[in-house]
VEXVEXTI-472948 format. One record per residue (C-alpha): residue in three letters; x, y, z; chain. Coordinates in pm, whole numbers. Layout:
BEGIN
<atom><gukol>ALA</gukol><east>X</east><north>Y</north><up>Z</up><semi>A</semi></atom>
...
END
This chain:
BEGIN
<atom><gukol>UNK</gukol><east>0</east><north>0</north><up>0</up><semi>A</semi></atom>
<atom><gukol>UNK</gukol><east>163</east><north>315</north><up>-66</up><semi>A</semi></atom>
<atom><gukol>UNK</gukol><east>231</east><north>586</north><up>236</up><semi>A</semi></atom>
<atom><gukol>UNK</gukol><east>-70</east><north>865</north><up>221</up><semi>A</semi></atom>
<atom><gukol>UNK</gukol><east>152</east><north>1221</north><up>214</up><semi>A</semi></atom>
<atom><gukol>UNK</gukol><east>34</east><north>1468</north><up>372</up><semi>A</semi></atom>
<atom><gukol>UNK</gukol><east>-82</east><north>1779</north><up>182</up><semi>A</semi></atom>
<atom><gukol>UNK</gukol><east>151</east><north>2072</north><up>198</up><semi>A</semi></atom>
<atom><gukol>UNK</gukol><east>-120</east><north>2324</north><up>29</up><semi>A</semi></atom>
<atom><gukol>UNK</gukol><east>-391</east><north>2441</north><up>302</up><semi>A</semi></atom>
<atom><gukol>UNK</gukol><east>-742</east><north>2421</north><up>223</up><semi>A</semi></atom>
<atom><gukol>UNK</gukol><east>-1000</east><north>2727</north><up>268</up><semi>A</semi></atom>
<atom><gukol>UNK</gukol><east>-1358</east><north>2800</north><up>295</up><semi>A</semi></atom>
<atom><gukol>UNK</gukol><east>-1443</east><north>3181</north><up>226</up><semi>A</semi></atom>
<atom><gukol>UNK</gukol><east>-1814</east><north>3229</north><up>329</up><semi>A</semi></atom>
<atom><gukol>UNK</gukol><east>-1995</east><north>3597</north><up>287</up><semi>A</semi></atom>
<atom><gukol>UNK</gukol><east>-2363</east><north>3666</north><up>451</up><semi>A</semi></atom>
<atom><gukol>UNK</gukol><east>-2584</east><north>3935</north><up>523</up><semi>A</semi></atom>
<atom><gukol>UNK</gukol><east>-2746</east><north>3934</north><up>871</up><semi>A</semi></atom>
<atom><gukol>UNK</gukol><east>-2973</east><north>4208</north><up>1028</up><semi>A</semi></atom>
<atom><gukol>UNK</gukol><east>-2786</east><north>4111</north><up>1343</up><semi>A</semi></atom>
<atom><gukol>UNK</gukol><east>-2471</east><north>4072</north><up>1189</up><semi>A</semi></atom>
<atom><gukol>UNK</gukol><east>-2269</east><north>4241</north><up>1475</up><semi>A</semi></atom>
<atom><gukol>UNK</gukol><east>-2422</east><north>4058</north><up>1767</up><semi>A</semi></atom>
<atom><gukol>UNK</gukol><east>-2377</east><north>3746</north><up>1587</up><semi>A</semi></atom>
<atom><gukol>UNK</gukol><east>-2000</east><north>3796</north><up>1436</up><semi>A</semi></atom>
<atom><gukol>UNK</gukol><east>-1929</east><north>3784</north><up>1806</up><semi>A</semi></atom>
<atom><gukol>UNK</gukol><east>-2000</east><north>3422</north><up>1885</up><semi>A</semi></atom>
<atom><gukol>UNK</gukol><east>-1710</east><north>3350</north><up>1629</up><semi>A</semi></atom>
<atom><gukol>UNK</gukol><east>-1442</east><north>3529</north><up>1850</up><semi>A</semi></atom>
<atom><gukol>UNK</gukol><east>-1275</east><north>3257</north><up>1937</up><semi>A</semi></atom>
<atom><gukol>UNK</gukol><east>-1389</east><north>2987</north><up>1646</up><semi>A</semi></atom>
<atom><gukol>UNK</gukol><east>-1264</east><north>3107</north><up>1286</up><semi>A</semi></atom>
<atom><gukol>UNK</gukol><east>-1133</east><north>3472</north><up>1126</up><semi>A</semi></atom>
<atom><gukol>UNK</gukol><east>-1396</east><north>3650</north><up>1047</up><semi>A</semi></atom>
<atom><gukol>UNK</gukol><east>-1472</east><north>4043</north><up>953</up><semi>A</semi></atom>
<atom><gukol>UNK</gukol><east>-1804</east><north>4200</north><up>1006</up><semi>A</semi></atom>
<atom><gukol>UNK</gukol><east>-1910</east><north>4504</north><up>777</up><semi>A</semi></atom>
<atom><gukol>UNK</gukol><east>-2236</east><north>4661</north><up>724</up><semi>A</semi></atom>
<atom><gukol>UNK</gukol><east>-2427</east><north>4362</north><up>816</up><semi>A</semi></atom>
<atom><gukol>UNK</gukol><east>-2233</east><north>4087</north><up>641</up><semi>A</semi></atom>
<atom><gukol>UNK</gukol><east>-2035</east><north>3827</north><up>800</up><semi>A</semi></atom>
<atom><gukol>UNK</gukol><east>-1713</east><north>3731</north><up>569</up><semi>A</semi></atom>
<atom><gukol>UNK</gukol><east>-1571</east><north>3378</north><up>784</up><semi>A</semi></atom>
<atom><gukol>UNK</gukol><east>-1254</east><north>3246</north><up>651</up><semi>A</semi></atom>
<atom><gukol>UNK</gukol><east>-1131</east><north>2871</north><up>765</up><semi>A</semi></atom>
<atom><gukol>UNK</gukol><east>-859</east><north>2707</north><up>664</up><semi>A</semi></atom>
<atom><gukol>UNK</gukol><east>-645</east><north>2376</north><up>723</up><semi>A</semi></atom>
<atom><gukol>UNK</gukol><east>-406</east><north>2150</north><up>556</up><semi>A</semi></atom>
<atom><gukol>UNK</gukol><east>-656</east><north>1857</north><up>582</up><semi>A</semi></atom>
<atom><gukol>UNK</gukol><east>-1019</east><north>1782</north><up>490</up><semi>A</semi></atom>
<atom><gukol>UNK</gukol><east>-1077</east><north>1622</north><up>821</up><semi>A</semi></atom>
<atom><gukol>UNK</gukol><east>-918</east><north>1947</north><up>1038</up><semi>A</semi></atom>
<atom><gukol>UNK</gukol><east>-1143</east><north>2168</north><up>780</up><semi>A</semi></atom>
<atom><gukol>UNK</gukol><east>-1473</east><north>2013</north><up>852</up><semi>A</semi></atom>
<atom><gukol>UNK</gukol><east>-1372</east><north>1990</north><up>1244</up><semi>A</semi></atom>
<atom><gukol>UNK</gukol><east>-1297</east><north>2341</north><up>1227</up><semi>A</semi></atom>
<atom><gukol>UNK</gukol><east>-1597</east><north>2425</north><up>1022</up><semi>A</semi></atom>
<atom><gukol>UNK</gukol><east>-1869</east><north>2253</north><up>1273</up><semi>A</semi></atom>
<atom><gukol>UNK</gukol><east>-1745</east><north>2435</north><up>1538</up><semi>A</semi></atom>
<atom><gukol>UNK</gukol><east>-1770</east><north>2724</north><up>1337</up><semi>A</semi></atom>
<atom><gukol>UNK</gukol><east>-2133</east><north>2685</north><up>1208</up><semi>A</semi></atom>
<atom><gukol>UNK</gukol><east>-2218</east><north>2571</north><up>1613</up><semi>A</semi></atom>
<atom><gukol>UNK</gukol><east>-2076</east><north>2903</north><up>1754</up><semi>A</semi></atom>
<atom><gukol>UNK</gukol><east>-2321</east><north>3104</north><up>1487</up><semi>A</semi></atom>
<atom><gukol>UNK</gukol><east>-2624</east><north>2878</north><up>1578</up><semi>A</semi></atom>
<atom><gukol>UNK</gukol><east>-2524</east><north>2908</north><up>1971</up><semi>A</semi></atom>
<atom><gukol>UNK</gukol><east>-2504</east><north>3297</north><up>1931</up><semi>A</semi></atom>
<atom><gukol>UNK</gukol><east>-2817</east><north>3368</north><up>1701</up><semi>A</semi></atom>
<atom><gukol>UNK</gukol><east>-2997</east><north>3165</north><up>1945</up><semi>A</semi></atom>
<atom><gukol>UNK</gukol><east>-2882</east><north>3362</north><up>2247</up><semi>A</semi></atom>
<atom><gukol>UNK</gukol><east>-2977</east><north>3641</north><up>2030</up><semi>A</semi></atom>
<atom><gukol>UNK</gukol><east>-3372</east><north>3508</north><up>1980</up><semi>A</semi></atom>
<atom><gukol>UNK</gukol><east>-3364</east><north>3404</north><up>2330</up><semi>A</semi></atom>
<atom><gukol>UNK</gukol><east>-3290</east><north>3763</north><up>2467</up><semi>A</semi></atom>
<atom><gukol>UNK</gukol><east>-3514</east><north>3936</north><up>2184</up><semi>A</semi></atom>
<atom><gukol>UNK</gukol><east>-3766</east><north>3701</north><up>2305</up><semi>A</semi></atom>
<atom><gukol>UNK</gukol><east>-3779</east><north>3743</north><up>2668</up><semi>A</semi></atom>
<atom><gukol>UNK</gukol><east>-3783</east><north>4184</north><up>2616</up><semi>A</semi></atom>
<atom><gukol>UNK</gukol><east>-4104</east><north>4159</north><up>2411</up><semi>A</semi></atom>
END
C-alpha cells in the first residue's frame, strides 16, 4: 500500500452573509474562525491543511453562529 503524504497546500472555505444582526452574531465567532463584520455581512474564513481538520474546524464554526443567534432570539424574546 503506498504511504498517504500529507498535503503541503492548506485548504479554505471563504463564506460571505448578510445578517440584520450581523454584529451581535459575528461575536459568537471570536474565538472559532477569522472572520470580519461590515455593514451587516459576515465574511468567515477557515482554513487547514486537511479535509478532516477543515470540517472539524468548520462545525465548530457553524455551532458558535447557531449558539449565538440563538442567544440572540432568546434575549429578543424574553424583552417583548
Amino acid at each position: 500500500m503506498p504511504t498517504q503524504r500529507k498535503n503541503e497546500d492548506k485548504i479554505s472555505i471563504d463564506l460571505d452573509f448578510p445578517h440584520a444582526d450581523a454584529e451581535h452574531i459575528a461575536s459568537g465567532l471570536r474565538t472559532e474562525s477569522e472572520f470580519t463584520e461590515l455593514n451587516g455581512i459576515i465574511s468567515i474564513s477557515i482554513s487547514a491543511t486537511n479535509f478532516s481538520d477543515l470540517r472539524a474546524i468548520w462545525n465548530s464554526t457553524m455551532r458558535g453562529l447557531v449558539a449565538s443567534e440563538q442567544a440572540l432570539n432568546a434575549i429578543k424574546g424574553s424583552s417583548e
